[in-house]
DRENKE-545080 format. One record per residue (C-alpha): residue in one letter; y, x, z. Coordinates in steps of 0.1 Angstrom, whole numbers, plus 5000, padded with zeros to 4 digits. Layout:
N
pt aa: a north: Y east: X up: Z
...
***
This chain:
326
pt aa: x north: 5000 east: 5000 up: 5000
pt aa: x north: 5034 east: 5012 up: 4990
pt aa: x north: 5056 east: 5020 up: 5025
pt aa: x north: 5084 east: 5007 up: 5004
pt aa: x north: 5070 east: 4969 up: 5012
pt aa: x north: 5066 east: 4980 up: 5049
pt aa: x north: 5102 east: 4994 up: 5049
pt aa: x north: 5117 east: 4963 up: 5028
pt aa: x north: 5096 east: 4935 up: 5050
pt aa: x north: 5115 east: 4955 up: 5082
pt aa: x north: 5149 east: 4953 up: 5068
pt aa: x north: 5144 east: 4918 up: 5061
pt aa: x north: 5132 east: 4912 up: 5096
pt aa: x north: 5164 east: 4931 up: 5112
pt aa: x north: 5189 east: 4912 up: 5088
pt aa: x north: 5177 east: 4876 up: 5095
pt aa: x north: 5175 east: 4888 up: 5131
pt aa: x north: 5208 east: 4898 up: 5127
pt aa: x north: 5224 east: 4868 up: 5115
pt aa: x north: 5204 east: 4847 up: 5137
pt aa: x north: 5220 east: 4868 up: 5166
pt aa: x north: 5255 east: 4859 up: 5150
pt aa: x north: 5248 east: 4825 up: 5150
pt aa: x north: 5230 east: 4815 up: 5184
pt aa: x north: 5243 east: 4843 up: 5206
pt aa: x north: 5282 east: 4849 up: 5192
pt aa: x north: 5285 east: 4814 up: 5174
pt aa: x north: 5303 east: 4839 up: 5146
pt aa: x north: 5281 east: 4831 up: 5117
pt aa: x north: 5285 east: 4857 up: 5088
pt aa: x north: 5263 east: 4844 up: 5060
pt aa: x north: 5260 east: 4809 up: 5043
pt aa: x north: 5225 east: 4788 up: 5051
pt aa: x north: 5219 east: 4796 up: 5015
pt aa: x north: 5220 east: 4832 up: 5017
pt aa: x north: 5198 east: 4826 up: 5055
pt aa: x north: 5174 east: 4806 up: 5033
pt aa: x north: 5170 east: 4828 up: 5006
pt aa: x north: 5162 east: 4864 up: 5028
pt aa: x north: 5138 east: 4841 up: 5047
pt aa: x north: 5118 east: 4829 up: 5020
pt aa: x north: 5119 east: 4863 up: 5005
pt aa: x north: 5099 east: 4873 up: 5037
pt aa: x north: 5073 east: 4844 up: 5037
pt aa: x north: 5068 east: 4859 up: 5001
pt aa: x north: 5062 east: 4896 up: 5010
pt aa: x north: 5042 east: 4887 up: 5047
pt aa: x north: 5018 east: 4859 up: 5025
pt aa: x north: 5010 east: 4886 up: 5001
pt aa: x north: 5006 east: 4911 up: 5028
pt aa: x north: 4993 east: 4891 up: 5062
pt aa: x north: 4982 east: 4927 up: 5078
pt aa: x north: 5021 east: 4933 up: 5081
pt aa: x north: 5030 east: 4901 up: 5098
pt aa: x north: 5040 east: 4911 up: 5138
pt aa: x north: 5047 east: 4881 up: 5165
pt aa: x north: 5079 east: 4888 up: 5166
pt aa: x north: 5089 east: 4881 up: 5129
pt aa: x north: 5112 east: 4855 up: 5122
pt aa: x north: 5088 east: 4834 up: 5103
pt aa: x north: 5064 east: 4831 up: 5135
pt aa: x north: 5088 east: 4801 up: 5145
pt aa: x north: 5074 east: 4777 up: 5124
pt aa: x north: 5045 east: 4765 up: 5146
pt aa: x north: 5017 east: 4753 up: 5139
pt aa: x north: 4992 east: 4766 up: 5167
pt aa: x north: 4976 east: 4732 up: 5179
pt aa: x north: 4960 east: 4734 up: 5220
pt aa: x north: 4933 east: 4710 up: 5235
pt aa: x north: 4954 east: 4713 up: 5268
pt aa: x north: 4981 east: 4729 up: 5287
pt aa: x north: 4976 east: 4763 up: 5311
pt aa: x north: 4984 east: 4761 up: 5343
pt aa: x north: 5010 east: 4793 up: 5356
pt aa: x north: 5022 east: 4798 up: 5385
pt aa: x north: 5056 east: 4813 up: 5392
pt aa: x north: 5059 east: 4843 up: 5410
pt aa: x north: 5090 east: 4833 up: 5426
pt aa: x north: 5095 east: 4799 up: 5428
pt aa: x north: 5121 east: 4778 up: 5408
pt aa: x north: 5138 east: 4759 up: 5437
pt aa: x north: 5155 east: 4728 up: 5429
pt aa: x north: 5191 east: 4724 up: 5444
pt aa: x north: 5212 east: 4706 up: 5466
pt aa: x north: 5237 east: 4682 up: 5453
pt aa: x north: 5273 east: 4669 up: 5463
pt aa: x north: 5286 east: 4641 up: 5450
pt aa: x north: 5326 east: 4644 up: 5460
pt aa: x north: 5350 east: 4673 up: 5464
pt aa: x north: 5349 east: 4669 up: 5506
pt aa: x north: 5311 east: 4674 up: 5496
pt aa: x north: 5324 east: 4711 up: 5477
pt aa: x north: 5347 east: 4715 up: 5507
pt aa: x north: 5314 east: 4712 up: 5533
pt aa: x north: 5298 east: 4739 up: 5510
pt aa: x north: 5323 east: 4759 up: 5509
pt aa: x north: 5331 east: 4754 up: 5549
pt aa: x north: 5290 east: 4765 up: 5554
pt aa: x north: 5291 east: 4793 up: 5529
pt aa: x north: 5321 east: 4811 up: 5552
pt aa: x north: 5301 east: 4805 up: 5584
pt aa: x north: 5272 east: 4825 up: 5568
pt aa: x north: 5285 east: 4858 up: 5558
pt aa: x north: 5323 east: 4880 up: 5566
pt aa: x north: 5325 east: 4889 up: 5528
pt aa: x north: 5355 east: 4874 up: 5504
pt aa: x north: 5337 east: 4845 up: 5483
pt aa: x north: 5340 east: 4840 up: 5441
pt aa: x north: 5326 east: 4808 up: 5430
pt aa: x north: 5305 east: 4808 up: 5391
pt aa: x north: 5307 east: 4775 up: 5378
pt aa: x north: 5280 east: 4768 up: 5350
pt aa: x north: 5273 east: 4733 up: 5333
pt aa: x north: 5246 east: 4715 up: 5344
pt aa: x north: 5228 east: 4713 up: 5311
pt aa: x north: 5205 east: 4678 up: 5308
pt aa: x north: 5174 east: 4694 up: 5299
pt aa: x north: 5141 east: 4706 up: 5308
pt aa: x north: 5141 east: 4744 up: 5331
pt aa: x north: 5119 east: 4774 up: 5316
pt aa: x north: 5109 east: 4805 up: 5328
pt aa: x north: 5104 east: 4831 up: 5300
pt aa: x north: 5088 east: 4864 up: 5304
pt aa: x north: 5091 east: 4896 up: 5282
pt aa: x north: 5072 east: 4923 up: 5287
pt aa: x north: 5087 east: 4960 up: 5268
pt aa: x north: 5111 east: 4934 up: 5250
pt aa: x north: 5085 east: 4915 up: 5240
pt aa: x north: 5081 east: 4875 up: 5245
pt aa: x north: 5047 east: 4871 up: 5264
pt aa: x north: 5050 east: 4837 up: 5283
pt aa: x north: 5071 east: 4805 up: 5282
pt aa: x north: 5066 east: 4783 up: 5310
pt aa: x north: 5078 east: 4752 up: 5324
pt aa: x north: 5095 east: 4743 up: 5363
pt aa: x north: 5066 east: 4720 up: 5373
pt aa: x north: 5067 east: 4712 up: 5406
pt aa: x north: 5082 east: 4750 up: 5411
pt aa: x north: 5054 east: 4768 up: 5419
pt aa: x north: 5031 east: 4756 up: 5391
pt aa: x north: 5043 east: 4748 up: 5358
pt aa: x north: 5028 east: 4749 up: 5326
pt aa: x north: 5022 east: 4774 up: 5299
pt aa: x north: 5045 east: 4767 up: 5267
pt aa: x north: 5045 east: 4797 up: 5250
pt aa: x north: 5036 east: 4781 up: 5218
pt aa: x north: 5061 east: 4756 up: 5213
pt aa: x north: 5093 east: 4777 up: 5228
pt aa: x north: 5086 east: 4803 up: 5207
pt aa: x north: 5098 east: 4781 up: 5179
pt aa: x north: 5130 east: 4775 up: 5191
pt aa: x north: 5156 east: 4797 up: 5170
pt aa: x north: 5179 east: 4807 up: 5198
pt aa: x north: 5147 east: 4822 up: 5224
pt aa: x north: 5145 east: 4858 up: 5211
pt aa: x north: 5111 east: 4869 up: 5201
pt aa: x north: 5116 east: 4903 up: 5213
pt aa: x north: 5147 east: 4921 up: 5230
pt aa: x north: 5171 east: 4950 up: 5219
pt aa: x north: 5160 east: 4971 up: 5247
pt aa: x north: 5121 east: 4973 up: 5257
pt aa: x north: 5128 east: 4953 up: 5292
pt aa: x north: 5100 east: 4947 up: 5311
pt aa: x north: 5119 east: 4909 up: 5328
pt aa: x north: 5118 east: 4872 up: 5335
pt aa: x north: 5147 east: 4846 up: 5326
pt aa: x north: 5149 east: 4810 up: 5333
pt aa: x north: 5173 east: 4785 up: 5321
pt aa: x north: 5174 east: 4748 up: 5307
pt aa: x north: 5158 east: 4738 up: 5272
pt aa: x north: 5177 east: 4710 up: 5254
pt aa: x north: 5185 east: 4690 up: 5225
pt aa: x north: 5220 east: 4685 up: 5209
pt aa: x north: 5236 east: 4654 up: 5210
pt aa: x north: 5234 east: 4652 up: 5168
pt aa: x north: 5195 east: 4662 up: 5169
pt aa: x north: 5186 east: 4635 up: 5192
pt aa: x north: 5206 east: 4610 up: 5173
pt aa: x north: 5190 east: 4622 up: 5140
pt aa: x north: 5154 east: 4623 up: 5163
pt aa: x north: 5157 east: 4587 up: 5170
pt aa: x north: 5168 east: 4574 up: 5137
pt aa: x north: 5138 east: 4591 up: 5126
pt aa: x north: 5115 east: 4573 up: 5148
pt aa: x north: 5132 east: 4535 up: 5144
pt aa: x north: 5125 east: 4542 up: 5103
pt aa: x north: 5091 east: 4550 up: 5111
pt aa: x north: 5084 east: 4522 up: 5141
pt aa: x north: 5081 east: 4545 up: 5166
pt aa: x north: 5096 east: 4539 up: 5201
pt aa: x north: 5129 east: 4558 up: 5203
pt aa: x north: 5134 east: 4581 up: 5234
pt aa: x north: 5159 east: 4568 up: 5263
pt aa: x north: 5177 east: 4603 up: 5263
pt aa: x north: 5185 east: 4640 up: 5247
pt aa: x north: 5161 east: 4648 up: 5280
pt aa: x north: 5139 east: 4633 up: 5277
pt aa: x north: 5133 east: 4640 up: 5241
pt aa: x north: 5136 east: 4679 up: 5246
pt aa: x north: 5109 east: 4674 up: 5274
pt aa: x north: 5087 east: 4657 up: 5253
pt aa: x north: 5088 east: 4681 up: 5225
pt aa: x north: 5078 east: 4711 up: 5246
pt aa: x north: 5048 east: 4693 up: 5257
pt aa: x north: 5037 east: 4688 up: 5227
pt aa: x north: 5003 east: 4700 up: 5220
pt aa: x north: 5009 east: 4708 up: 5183
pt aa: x north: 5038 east: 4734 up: 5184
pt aa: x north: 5049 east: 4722 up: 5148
pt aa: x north: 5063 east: 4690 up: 5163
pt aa: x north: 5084 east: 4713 up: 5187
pt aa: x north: 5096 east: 4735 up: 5154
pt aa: x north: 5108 east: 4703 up: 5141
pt aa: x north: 5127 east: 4686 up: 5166
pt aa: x north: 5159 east: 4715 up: 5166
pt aa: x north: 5158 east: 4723 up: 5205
pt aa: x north: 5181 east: 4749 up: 5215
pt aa: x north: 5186 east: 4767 up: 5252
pt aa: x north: 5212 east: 4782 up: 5272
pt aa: x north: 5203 east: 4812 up: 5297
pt aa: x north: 5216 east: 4813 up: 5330
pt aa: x north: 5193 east: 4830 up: 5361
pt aa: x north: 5170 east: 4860 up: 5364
pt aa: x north: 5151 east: 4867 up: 5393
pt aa: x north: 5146 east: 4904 up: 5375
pt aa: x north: 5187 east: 4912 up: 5386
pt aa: x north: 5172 east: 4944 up: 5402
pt aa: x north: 5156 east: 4958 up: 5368
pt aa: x north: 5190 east: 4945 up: 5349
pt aa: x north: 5206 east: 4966 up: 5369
pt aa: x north: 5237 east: 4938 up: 5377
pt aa: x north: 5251 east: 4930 up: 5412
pt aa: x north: 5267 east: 4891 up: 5403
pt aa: x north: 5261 east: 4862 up: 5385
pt aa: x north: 5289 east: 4869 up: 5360
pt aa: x north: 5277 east: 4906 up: 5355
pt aa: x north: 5242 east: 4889 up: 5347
pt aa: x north: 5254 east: 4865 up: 5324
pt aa: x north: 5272 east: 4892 up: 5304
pt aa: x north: 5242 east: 4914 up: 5308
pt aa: x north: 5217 east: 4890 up: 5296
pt aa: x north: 5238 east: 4879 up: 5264
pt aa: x north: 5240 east: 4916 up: 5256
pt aa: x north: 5202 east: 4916 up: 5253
pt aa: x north: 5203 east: 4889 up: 5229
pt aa: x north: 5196 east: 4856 up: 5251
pt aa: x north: 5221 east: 4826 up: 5244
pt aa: x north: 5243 east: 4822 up: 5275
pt aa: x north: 5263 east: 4792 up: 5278
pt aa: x north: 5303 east: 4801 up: 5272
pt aa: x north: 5318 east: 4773 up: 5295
pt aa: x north: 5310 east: 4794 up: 5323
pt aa: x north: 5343 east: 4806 up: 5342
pt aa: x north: 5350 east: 4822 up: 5375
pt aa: x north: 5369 east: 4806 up: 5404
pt aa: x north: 5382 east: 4824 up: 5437
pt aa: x north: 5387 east: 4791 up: 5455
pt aa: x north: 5371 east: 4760 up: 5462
pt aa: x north: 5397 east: 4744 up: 5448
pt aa: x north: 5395 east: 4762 up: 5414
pt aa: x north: 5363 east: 4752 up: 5417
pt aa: x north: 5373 east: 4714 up: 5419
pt aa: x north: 5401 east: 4720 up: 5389
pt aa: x north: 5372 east: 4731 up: 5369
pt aa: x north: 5352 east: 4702 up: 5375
pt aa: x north: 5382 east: 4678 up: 5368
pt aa: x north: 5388 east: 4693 up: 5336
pt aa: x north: 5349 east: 4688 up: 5325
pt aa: x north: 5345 east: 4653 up: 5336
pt aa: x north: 5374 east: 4647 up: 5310
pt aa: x north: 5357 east: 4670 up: 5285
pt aa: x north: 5319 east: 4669 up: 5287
pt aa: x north: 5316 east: 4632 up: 5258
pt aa: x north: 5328 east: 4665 up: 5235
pt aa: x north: 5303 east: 4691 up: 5237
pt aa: x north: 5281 east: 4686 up: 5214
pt aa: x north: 5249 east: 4689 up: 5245
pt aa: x north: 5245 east: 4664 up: 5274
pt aa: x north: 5258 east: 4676 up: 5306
pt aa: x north: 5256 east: 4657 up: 5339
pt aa: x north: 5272 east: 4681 up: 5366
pt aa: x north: 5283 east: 4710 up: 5375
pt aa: x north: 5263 east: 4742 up: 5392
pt aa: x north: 5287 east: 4760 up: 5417
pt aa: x north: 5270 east: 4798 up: 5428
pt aa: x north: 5280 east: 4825 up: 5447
pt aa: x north: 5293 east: 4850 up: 5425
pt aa: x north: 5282 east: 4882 up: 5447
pt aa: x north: 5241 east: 4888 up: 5449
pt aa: x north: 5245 east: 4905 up: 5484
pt aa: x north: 5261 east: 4879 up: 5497
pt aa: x north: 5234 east: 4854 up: 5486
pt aa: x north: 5210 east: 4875 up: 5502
pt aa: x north: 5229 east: 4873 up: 5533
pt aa: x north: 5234 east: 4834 up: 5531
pt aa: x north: 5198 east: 4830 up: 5522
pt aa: x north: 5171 east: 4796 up: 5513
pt aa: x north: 5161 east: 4766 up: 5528
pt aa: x north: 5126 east: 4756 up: 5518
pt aa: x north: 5136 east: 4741 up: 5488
pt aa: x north: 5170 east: 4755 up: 5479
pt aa: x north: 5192 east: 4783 up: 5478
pt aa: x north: 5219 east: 4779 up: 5504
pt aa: x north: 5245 east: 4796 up: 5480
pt aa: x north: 5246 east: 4771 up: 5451
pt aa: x north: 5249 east: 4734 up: 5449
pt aa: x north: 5248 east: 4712 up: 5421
pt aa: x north: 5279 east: 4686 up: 5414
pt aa: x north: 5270 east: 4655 up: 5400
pt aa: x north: 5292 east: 4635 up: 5378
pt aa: x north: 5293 east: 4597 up: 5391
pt aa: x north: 5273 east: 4576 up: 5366
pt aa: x north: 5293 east: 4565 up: 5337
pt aa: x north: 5300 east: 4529 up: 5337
pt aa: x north: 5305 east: 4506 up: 5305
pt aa: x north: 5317 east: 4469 up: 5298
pt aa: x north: 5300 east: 4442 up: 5289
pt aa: x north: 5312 east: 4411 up: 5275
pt aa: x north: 5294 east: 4382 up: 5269
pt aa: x north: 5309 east: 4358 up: 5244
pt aa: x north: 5283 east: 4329 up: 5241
pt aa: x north: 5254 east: 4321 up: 5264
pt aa: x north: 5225 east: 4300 up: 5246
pt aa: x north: 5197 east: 4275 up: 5269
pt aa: x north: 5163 east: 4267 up: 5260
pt aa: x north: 5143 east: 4248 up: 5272
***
C-alpha cells in the first residue's frame, strides 16, 4: 500500500477534526457545510477501500450503527451527587450566609446554566475516548459509550494524551426537538413531552444509529480529575477543559458577591426563551477548589454549590365556548 493513502486519510482526519473543533468548541466556523461534506465523504471513500486504516477515533466512527441486546452496568468511581436547590434570592443569601460560616477565605461565586438534559461521565484514557456513561442513581449508571460517541461535539480523542474523567449534561436543541417531533407526528409516533426527555431517550437507545440521528449536543462543565489538569478553580477548569477540545458552555461568568450572583440570574430569567437549548436554573459553585475542600459534602451533595431553579412558567388559557353532552 502506498504511505501516500496513509498520509492523505490523516490529513483528512486532522482537517475535519479541525473544523469540527471551529464549529463545536469556538462557534467560529471556517468552512461551508459543503466543503465539510465533501472532505468527509472523501474519507468514507479512501477508509471503505482501505478498512485496515480506519482507527476509532476517525470522524466517520460517529455514524452508529453498533446495535446491543442490553445496557452495562458502571459504577462511578466518585459518585455524581445530585444538588441542593433554592428557590428565592433569601434562599442564595442562606447559602451564601453557610458558605462564610464554613471557611475564613474570600469567596467567588461561578454561575453556570442549568442545562435541561441528561448528566454523563466520560472517560479518556491517553486522550482517548474509552467509556461514556450515564448518572444513574449516582453510583451506578449505565454504559453508553456507543451512542455518545456519535454525538459531533464529544471528542473522540484529546489534543494532549490525558489519562481523565469529565461529566456534564447531554441535550437536545430547541430546533432539533422541534424537528424530532414533527418527525414522529408525520409518522404516528407519540411525540416526546420535552428536549429532555428526548435527549434521554436517545442515549438509551440500543441501536446507536438512532442516537446519530437525533442531533444531541453537550456542554462540559465538572472534572473530578482537577488534580491531573493541573487547575486550582472552577473557572481555570473550564478554560482548561475547552483548551483540550471539550465544548464548555460560554454563559458561564464570574461573580464576587452574592448579589452578582442574583443580577446574573435576573438577567437569565429574562434571557433563557433565547438560547437556542432549554435551561431551567442556574448552578451557583465555589470558585476556589481549596475552599470546597474545606466546606466539604453532605451525603448527597456538595455543600459548596446549589442549584437555582427558575419558578415554573405560567401560560393563559382562555376558553371561548364550552360545549355539553349528554
Amino acid at each position: 500500500m502506498d504511505t501516500s493513502v496513509e498520509q492523505k486519510i490523516q490529513q483528512l482526519r486532522e482537517q475535519l477534526n479541525r473544523w469540527s473543533h471551529e464549529y463545536y468548541v469556538q462557534d467560529r466556523p471556517t468552512v461551508t457545510d459543503h466543503e465539510y461534506d465533501e472532505t468527509y465523504h472523501e474519507l468514507v471513500r479512501l477508509e471503505t477501500e482501505y478498512p485496515q486504516l480506519i482507527t476509532p477515533d476517525s470522524p466517520t466512527q460517529r455514524v452508529g450503527g453498533v446495535v446491543l441486546e442490553g445496557f452495562e452496568k458502571v459504577t462511578h468511581q466518585n459518585p455524581m451527587l445530585s444538588l441542593s436547590n433554592a428557590f428565592s434570592k433569601e434562599d442564595l443569601q442562606a447559602f451564601d450566609d453557610r458558605i462564610k460560616k464554613l471557611t475564613n477565605r474570600a469567596i467567588d461565586y461561578v454561575c453556570e446554566l442549568k442545562i435541561d438534559g441528561l448528566s454523563v461521565a466520560l472517560t479518556y484514557q491517553e486522550g482517548q475516548l474509552v467509556l461514556g456513561a450515564t448518572r444513574g442513581d449516582g453510583v451506578i449508571g449505565e454504559d453508553i459509550t456507543h451512542n455518545i460517541r456519535t454525538v459531533k461535539s464529544v471528542p473522540l480523542s484529546l489534543n494532549q494524551p490525558w489519562s481523565i474523567e469529565v461529566r456534564g449534561e447531554c441535550y437536545m436543541p430547541k430546533k432539533s426537538f422541534q424537528q424530532l417531533n414533527q418527525l414522529r407526528e408525520e409518522e404516528g409516533l407519540e411525540v416526546f413531552a420535552n428536549p429532555r426527555n428526548a435527549a434521554a431517550g436517545s442515549l438509551r437507545q440500543l441501536d446507536s444509529k438512532v442516537a446519530a440521528s437525533r442531533n444531541l449536543s453537550v456542554f462540559l462543565y465538572q472534572s473530578p480529575s482537577v488534580e491531573a489538569l493541573e487547575v486550582d478553580s472552577q473557572m481555570e477548569l473550564l478554560e482548561k477543559m475547552q483548551a483540550l477540545g471539550f465544548v464548555t458552555n460560554q454563559e458561564s461568568v464570574l461573580c464576587h458577591s452574592i448579589d452578582e450572583v442574583w443580577a446574573f440570574i435576573e438577567k437569565m430569567t429574562v434571557e433563557r426563551n433565547n438560547l437556542p437549548y432549554e435551561i431551567d436554573g442556574i448552578v451557583i459553585k465555589v470558585n476556589d477548589f481549596k475552599a470546597q475542600e474545606e466546606i466539604g459534602f453532605t451525603v448527597k451533595a456538595p455543600k459548596w454549590a446549589i442549584a437555582y431553579k427558575f419558578p415554573a412558567e405560567e401560560a393563559q388559557t382562555i376558553v371561548r365556548d364550552i360545549e355539553w353532552t349528554v
